[in-house]
N, C-alpha and C positions, 0 to 999 in steps of 0.2 A: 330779552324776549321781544323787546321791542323790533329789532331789528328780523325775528324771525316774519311778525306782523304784515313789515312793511313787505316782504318778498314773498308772501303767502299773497300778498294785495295784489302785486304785479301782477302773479301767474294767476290766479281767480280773482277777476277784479267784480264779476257781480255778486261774489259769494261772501267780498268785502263789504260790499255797500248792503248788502242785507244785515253783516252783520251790524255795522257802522249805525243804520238804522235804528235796529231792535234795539244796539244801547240808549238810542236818544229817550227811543218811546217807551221801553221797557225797564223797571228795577226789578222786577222779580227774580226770584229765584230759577223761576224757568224758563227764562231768556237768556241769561246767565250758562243755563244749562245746553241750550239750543247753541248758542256763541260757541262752546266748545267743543256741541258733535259736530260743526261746518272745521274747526282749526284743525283737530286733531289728525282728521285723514290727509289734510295737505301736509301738516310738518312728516307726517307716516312717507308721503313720496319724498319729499325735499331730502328729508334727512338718510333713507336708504338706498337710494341709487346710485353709489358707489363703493356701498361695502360687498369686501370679498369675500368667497362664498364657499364650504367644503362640496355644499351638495346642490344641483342646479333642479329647479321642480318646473313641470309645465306652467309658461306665460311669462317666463324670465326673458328679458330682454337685455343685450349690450352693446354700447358702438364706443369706440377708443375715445372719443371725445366725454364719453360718462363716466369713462374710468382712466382718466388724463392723472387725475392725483396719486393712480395705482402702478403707472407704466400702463396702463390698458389690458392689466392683469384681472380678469374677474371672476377665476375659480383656481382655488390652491388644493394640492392634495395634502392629506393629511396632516402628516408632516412637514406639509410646506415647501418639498426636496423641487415639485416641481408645481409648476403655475401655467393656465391655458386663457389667452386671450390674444389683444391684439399687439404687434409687433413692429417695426420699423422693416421694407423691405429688401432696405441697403442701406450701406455707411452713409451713402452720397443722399440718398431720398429720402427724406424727413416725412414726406406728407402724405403715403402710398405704404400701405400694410397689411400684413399678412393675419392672419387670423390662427394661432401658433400654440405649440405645447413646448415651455419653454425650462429649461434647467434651473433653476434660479440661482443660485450657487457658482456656478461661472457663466450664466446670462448665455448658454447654447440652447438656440434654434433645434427642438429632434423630431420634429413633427409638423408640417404645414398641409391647411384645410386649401388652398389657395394658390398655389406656389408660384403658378404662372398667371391671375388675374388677382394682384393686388389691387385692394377699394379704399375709400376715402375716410377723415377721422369721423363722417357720420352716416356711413353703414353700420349698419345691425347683423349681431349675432341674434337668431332667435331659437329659442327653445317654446316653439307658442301650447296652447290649449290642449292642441288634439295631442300633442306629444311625438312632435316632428322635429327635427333638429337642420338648420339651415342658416346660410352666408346669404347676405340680402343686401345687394348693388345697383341703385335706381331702378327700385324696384323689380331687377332680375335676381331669380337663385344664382349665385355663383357656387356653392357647396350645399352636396346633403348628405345627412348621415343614410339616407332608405330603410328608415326602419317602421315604415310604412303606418305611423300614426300609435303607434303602439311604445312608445319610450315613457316611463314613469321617474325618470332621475337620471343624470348624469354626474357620475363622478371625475377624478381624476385621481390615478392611484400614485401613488409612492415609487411606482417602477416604471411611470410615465406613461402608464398606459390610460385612454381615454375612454370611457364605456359609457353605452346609453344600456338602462337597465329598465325591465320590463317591471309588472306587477308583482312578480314572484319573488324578485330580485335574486335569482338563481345562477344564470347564466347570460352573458351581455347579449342584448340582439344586435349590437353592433361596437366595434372597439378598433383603433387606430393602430393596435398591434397586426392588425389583420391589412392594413394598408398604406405599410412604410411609404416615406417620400424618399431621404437620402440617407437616412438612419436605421442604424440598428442597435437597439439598448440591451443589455444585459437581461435574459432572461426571457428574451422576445424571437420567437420561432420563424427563420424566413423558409417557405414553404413553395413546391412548386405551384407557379400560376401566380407568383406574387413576383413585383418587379420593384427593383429600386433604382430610381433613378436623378443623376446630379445636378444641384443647378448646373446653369450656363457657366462656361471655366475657360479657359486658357484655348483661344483662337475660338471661341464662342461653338466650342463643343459639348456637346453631351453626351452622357456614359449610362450604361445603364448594365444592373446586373439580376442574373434570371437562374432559374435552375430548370433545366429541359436536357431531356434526352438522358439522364439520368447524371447529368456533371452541371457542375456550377459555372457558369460563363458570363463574363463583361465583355462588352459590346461596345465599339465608336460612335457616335451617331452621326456617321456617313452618310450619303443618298442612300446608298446603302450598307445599312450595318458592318462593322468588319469586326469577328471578334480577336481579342487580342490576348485573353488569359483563359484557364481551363483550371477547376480546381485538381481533378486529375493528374493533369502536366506540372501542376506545381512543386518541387522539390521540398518545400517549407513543411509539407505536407507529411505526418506520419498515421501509416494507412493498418489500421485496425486487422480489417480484412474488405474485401473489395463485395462491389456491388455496388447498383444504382441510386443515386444521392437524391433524397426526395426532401429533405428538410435539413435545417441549419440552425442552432442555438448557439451564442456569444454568452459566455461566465467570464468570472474574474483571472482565471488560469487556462482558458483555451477556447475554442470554436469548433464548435461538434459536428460532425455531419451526420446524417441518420440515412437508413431507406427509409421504403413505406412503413416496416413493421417496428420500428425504432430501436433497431438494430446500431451500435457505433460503428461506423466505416471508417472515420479515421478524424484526425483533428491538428488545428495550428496552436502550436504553442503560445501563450502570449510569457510576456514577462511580470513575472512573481512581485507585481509591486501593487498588488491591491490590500487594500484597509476597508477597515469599518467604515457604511455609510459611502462609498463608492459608487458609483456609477460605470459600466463601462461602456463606450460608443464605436459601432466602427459607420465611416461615415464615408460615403461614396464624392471623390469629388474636394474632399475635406482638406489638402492643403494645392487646389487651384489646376489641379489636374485630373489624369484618369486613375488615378489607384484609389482604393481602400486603404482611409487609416483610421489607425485607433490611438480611443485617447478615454484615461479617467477623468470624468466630471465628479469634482468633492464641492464642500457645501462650503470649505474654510478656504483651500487655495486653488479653488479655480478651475480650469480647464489645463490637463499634463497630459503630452503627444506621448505617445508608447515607441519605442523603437523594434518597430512593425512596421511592415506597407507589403500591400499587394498592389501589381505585380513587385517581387523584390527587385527586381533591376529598373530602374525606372525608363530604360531604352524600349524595356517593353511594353513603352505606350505609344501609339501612332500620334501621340501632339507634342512629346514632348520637346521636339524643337517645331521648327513651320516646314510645312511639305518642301520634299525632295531635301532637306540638310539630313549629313550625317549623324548618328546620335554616338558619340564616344559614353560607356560609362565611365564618371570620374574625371572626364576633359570637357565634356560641353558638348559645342555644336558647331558645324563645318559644313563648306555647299560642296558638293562635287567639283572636281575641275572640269568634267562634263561640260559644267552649266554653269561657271565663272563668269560668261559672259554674258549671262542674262541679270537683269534687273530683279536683287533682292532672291536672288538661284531660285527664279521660277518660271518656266519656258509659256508661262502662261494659257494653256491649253485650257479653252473654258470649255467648248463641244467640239470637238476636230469632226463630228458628223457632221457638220452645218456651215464646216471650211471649205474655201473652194483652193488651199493651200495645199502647196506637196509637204512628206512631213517624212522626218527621217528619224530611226532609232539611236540615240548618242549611249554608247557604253559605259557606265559608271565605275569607279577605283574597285580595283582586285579586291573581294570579299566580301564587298556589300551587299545586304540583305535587306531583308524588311518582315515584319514580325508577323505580317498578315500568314505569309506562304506555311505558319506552323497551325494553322487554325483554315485552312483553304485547300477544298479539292484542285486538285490539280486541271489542267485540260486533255493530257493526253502524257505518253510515255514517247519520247521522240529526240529528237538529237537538239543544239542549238538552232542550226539553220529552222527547220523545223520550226522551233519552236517562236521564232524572229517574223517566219512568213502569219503565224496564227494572229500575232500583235499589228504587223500591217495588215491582214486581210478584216482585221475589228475595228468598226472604224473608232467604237466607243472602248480601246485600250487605247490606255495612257502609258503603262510600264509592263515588262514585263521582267522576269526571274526565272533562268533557269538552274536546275541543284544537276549538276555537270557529274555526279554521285550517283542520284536515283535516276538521272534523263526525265525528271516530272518538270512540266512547264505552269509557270501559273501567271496568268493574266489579269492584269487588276484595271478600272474603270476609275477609279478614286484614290491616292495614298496619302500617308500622313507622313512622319518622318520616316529615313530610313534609318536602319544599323551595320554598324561595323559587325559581322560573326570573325569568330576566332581562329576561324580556319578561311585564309586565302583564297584555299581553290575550291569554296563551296557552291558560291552562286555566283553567274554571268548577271548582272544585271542590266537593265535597257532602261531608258527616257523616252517618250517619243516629244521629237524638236521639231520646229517647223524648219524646214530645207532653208530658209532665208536667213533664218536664225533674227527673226525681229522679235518671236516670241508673241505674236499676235495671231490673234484664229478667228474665223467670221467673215462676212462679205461688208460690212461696216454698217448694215438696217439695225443691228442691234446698237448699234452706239447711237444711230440717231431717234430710235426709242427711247433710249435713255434720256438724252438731251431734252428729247421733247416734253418727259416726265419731269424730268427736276425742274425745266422753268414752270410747268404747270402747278406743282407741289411750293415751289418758291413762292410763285403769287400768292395761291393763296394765304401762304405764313402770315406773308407782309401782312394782308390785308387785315386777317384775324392780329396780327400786334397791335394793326390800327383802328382797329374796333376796342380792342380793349381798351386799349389807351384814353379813347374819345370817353367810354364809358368810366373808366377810371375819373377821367378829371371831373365828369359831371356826376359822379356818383360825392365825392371831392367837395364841387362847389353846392352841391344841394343840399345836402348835409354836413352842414361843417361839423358840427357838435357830436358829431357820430365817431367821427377819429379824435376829437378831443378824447370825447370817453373810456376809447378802448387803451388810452396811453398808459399811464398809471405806474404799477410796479411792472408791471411786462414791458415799458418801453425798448429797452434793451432786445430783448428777446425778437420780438416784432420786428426791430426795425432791423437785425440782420438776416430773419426769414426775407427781407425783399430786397437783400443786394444782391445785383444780377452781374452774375458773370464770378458769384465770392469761392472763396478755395472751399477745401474738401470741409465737412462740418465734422468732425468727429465726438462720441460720446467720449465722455469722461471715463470709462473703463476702459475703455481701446489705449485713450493715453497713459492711463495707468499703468497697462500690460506693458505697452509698448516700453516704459522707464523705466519696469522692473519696480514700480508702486514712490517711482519718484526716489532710487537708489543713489542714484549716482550725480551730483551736481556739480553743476559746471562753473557757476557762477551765482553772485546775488547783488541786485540791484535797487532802487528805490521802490520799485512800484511788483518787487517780487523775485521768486528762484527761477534759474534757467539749470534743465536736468537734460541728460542725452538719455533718446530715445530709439528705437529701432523698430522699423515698421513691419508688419507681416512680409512684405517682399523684399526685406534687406536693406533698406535704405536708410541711412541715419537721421534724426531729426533732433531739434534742440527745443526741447518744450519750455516755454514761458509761459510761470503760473502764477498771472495777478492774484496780488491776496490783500490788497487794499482795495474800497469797494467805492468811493468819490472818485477821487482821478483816477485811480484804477481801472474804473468804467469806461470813462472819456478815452484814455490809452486803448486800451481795445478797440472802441470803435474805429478811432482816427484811424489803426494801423490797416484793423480788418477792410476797413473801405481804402485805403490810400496803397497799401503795399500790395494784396490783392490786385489791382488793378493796373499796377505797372510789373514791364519787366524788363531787366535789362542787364547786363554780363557785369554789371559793376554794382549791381542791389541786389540786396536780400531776398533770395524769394520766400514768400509764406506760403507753406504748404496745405495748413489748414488750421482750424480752429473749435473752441470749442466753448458752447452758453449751454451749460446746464446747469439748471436753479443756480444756483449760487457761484459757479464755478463755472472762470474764466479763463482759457488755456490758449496759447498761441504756440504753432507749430512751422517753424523754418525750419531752411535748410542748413544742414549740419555745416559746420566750416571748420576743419580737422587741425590749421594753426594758432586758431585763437585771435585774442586781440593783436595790433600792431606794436602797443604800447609797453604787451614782454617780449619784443623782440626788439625794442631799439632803449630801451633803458637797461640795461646791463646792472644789476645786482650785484652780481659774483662772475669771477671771471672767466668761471668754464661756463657761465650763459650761450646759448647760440650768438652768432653775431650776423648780422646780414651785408654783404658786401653792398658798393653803390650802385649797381646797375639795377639791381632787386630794387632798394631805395626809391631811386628816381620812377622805374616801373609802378611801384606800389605809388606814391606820389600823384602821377599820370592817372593811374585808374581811378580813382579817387575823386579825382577832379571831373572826369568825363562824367561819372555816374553823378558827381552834386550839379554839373552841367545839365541832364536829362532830368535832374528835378526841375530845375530853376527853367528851362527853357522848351521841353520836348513835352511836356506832359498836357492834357488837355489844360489844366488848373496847374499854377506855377506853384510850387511847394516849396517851402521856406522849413529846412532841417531840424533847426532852432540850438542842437546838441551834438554840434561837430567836436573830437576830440578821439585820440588813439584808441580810445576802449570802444568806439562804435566803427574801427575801420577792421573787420573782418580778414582773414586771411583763409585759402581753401588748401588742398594737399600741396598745390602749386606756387604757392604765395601771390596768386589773383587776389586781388583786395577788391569786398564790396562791403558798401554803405551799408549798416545798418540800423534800428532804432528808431523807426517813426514816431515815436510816441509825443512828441512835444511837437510833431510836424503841424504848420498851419497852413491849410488850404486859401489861397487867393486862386478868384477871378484874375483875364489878363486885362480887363481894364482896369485893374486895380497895384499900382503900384507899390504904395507904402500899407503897412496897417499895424495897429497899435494892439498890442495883448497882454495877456498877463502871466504867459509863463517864462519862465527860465531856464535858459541852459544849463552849463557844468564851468562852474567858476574858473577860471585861469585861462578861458580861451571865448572868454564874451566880448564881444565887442564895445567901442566905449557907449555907444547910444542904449546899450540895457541899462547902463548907470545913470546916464544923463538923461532919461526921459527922454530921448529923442525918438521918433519912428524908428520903426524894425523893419526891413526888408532883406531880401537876397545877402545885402551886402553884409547881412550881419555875418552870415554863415563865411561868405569868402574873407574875411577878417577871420575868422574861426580856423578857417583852412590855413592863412598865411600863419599862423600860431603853429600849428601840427606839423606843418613846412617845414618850419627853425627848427620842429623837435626833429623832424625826420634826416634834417641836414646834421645836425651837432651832437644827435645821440642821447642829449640831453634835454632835461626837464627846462621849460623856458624861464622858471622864477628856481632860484636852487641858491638859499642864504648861505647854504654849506660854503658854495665858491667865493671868491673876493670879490669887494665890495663893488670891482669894475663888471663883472661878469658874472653879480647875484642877478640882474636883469638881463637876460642874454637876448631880446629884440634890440635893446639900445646900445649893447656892443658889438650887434652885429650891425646897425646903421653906420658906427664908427671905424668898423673895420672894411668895410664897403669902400669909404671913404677912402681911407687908404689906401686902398687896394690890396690887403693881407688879406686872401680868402683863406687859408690854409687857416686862421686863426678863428675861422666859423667851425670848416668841416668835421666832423667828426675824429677826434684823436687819433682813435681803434681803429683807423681806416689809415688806409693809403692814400695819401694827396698825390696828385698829380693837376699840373698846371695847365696841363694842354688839354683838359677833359672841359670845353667848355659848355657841358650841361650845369656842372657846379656854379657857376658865375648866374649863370640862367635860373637855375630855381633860387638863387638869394634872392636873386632882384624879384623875381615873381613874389617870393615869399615876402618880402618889405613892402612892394606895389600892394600887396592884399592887406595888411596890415596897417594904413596909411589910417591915422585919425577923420580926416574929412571923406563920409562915405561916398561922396562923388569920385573920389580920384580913384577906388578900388576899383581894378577890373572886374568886370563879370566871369564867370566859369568855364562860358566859353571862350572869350580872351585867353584867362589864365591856359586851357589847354593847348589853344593856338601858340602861344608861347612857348610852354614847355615842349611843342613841337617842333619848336622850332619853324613856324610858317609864318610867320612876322617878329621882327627886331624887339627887344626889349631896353628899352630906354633907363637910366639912370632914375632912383627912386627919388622923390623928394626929403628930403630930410626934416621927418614929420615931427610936428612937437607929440611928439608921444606922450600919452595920458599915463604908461607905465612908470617911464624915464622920468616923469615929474612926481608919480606917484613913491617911485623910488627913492630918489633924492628927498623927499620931504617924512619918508617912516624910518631912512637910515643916517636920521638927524643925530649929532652926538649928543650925550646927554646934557652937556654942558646948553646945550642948545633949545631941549625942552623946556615948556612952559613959557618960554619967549615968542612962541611963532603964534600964529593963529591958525596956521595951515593954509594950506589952500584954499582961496575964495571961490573961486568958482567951481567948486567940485566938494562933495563930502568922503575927507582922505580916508575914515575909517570904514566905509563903504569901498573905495576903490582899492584898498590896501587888501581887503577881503577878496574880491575880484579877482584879484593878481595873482594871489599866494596862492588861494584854498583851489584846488585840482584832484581830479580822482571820480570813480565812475559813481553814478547818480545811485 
């Protein structure tokens, strides 16, 4: 109770001190009593502004920051099947939201108040007094429901429909079924005069679908509209009996279309796979382009694609490759040989009205078409020629088609993709090219418009970063205790909202979907599981999901800020990440061979084998990429955990670095520095034993270890072997020595004597591995070397910490008890060191 006190004090601090008062001066009973009518109505706010609500009353107010503990969810329908509040209004933007009726069940978006002017997490939803319903963004309406003061309650039903209800509570004076965005829910009537339309999609177009003229039509959002489907025309289509389509209802077994007098005209099949407690949606735009799809929302698994789409051919979209490419169904996408030799097959025609350029018609491949001409009056009935001179006499056509069939010509101002038709000799089709074939149009005032824009628009940026900035630091030094406060258990949270430039941020159910709920593992490490994942657009990704929460913590950030921030053909890139409550996800790129480490230790002996040139290649790349840590980076980064289970392989056998998690950032005036974590035993350098400083060098010591494995195939400590070659660094200094490389390489390989890259990476591999960390080359040395662009000198014959380490744990017994061990070194510490190997 106490602490509710102290926070009722903060927020009414003179309704404190009165009470504060009355206890001094007051014991009665009825001070007592007064003390409680002041408490009661503040805990009444404190404690209800943020519970969720079935039924909304005039004066209710919500902004996603009051209902942060809810997802910004502040009214459930009955059920529960669906929730209406504030939303995220992209994967990528966290801080920008829509104001949303949302599925809860598989977390889909089917209704937005806002779509295109997302607000901040402290705008208000208000349902005020007079019983108006309104989106409220610096103090502008962004959204109103217009029910012109007259709303007694708002519910949210079970079937996603949103209603403000009047005094009678009869029938809604206003409801969300009545004003789709991109959805259509089961049970919800699309009607003519209502329009649905998709986000932004694929080439940053938009679609949109209508019912006029008595047929259901989608539309491109061209300069001007082009349509590209007809429900009509549609084959999918089985037709009742005919007549003008004035409304449209989506059930679990089809899509109805109706006239005015609700009459069935005809309907699309869907597929028999609905259940209890279903939802069905068809959603404009829904997988990144222009079709209709459909998909059930259930309450237990989620959101399931129907196999359905409108248009069915997917060719019959104008985006579905980029203007002027062929669209194949089932092969892709292809540029004309027309226009091969334009940049990216697009003659670049922005206005040819406004060109003072000659411009010529380029013929397109036997049969091409384009999907506009089936939904487009024609210009006239006339021959080719004909129809050639109408496209030059315009200055604003770009293509023209003619159907060499009907003689209909049609002229188009705008096109999206074209298509292959079935029949060859259908359509002539035309480009218009500029006669020079530079693929440029203008007299060049519009280029220098532009110029003169962007450094305009540039300054200012700066200037505004550098206002911020100034303000930043003095907001900073004025208040220190202000960022102290805010640190706490959000530190985490906080301080990856302000890494600039960090990857994608993904929720925690995107990565989930994406693993199949974390199905399939790939691997497990000290600080967690790594699962393969697959992203909405096809690309594979390797999720890593911290589940220890002390270094656990520390790893994440390290990696989010370090790997984030570099890139380079020999490192891991991270794709993205993810901080939600409690749940810490990291998302790379896929690498389809695995570690290095099963592909050069051999098992069994139908294992793959890798020849030497792979080898040395994998080797090389390795080295450039710990090179670009060590020297390229703005901050020199020290690996700490070099060893084959962090040397990635892709379909190619490109090897990159991976595993920042142990990475330490250095300054470059900072050479050496001392820490406290730890690598992977059998490939540490001797100064993590001895207490000595840690730098670069430790890692290229690391690398010269991975070297020997890479060269011999073999594990660098392996007591299995004889007693001369249970340490294989110190028989391979010995065979060095003599000059029997054959007795290093790899068995399972083919030696050859004249290959002298073999000679070359021993020595590299010994140079790096040298006990005094001055004599080790640096990374970029080492790859100079294995380059071949400077001489590799004979190693020195190092007293090796192993070689001594060895000799002193493979004492005979007779010989135990008699020794004291090693004095300058603790043997049961470096014997540990040596032996113990394997991934963290």
């Amino acid at each position: 109770m106490t602490g509710w006190f102290l926070k009722i004090g903060n927020q009414k601090g003179s309704s404190f001190t009165r009470m504060k008062a009355c206890s001094k001066r007051c014991s009665s009973l009825l001070c007592f009593i007064l003390l409680w009518m002041l408490v009661l109505p503040n805990l009444w706010i404190t404690c209800s502004g943020s519970i969720q609500k079935n039924v909304l009353l005039p004066g209710f107010s919500a902004s996603e920051m009051g209902y942060i503990d809810n997802n910004g969810i502040f009214l459930l329908s009955n059920g529960s099947v669906f929730g209406f509040g504030f939303v995220t209004s992209s994967v990528s933007e966290s801080t920008s939201y829509l104001l949303a009726v949302v599925h809860l069940g598989s977390t889909t978006v089917v209704w937005t108040a806002n779509a295109n002017s997302p607000v901040s997490h402290s705008d208000s939803f208000e349902f005020d007094k007079d019983g108006n319903a309104y989106l409220q963004s610096a103090g502008s309406t962004v959204w109103t429901a217009n029910v012109s003061g007259k709303g007694a309650s708002m519910q949210l039903l079970d079937s996603g429909n949103l209603v403000v209800l009047g005094n009678d509570n009869s029938s809604p004076l206003w409801q969300s079924f009545n004003y789709p965005t991109n959805t259509l829910l089961s049970g919800q009537s699309f009607t003519e005069g209502m329009t649905l339309v998709s986000q932004s999609t694929r080439q940053n177009m938009s679609y949109t679908l209508q019912i006029k003229s008595g047929d259901m039509m989608l539309y491109a959002g061209f300069q001007n509209p082009q349509q590209y489907w007809s429900a009509w025309q549609d084959s999918q289509l089985i037709v009742n009996k005919n007549g003008d389509i004035y409304s449209a209802s989506l059930n679990s077994t089809s899509w109805h279309f109706y006239d005015q007098s609700g009459s069935l005209l005809s309907q699309l099949l869907m597929p028999q796979q609905g259940v209890a407690n279903t939802t069905f949606a068809a959603v404009l735009g829904g997988d990144g382009d222009g079709s209709i799809a459909f998909y059930m929302l259930q309450s237990g698994s989620g959101k399931t694609t129907l196999p359905k789409a409108i248009p069915q051919d997917s060719c019959d979209m104008p985006t579905q490759c980029k203007p002027y490419s062929i669209c194949n169904s089932g092969t892709g996408c292809q540029c004309p040989s027309a226009l091969g030799s334009f940049s990216n097959c697009d003659p670049g025609l922005i206005s040819p009205c406004k060109s003072k350029e000659i411009f010529q018609l380029a013929q397109l491949d036997s049969g091409v078409g384009y999907v506009g001409t089936s939904f487009t009056s024609p210009v006239a009935k006339t021959n080719i020629t004909g129809c050639k001179n109408s496209c030059m006499g315009n200055c604003s056509c770009i293509a023209m088609f003619f159907d060499q069939k009907s003689g209909n010509c049609f002229l188009f101002s705008q096109i999206g993709s074209l298509q292959q038709s079935g029949n060859e000799t259908d359509f002539a089709s035309f480009i218009k090219v500029s006669s020079s074939g530079s693929g440029r149009s203008g007299d060049g005032s519009g280029i220098h418009t532009v110029i003169i824009v962007v450094i305009i628009v540039g300054t200012l940026a700066v200037i505004g970063v550098l206002v911020y900035a100034g303000f930043f630091i003095y907001r900073r030094r004025r208040y220190p205790s202000f960022a102290q406060d805010e640190a706490g258990s959000s530190e985490d949270d906080g301080y990856l909202q302000t890494i600039s430039g960090a990857p994608v941020r993904f929720t925690y159910r995107e990565l989930q979907d994406a693993t199949n709920n974390f199905s399939n593992k790939l691997g497990q490490g000290g600080f967690g599981s790594v699962y393969l994942g697959t992203l909405p657009d096809g690309s594979r990704i390797a999720v890593k999901k911290l589940e220890s929460i002390g270094q656990g913590k520390k790893e994440f950030r390290s990696e989010v800020t370090i790997i984030g921030s570099i890139h380079h053909i020999h490192l891991v890139k991270l794709r993205g990440f993810c901080a939600e409550g409690s749940y810490r996800l990291l998302a790379y790129e896929y690498m389809a061979n695995g570690s290095l480490e099963r592909w050069i230790f051999r098992t069994k002996e139908a294992d793959p084998l890798l020849d030497w040139d792979t080898r040395f290649n994998i080797a090389l790349g390795a080295a450039k990429g710990l090179a670009y840590l060590h020297q390229d980076c703005e901050s020199k980064i020290i690996h700490c955990d070099i060893k084959p289970e962090n040397f990635l392989l892709d379909d190619n056998f490109l090897v990159k670095v991976s595993d920042f998690g142990l990475a330490k950032l250095m300054s470059r005036e900072q050479s050496l520095v001392f820490t406290t974590m730890r690598g992977t035993r059998g490939y540490l350098a001797p100064e993590w034993i001895t207490n000595y400083a840690i730098s670069e060098k430790s890692d290229v010591y690391s690398y010269g270890m991975v070297l020997l494995e890479i060269i011999s195939g073999r594990k660098n400590f392996d007591p299995v072997e004889g007693s001369e070659k249970a340490h294989f660094p110190s028989f391979a200094f010995k065979k060095l020595e003599e000059g029997d490389l054959s007795e290093i390489f790899d068995a399972k390989l083919k030696y050859s004597d004249k290959d002298e890259r073999l000679e070359i990476a021993i020595k590299v591999a010994l140079w790096c591995i040298q006990e005094d960390f001055y004599q080790r080359p640096s990374m970029s040395k080492v790859v100079q070397m294995l380059e071949c662009v400077c001489d590799v000198p004979q190693p020195p014959v190092s007293s090796q910490i192993g070689y001594r380490l060895y000799a002193n744990a493979f004492k005979s017994s007779s010989e135990e008890g008699m020794s004291s061990g090693m004095s300058d070194y603790n043997s049961e510490a470096l014997l540990s060191a040596v032996r113990l190997s394997g991934p963290r």
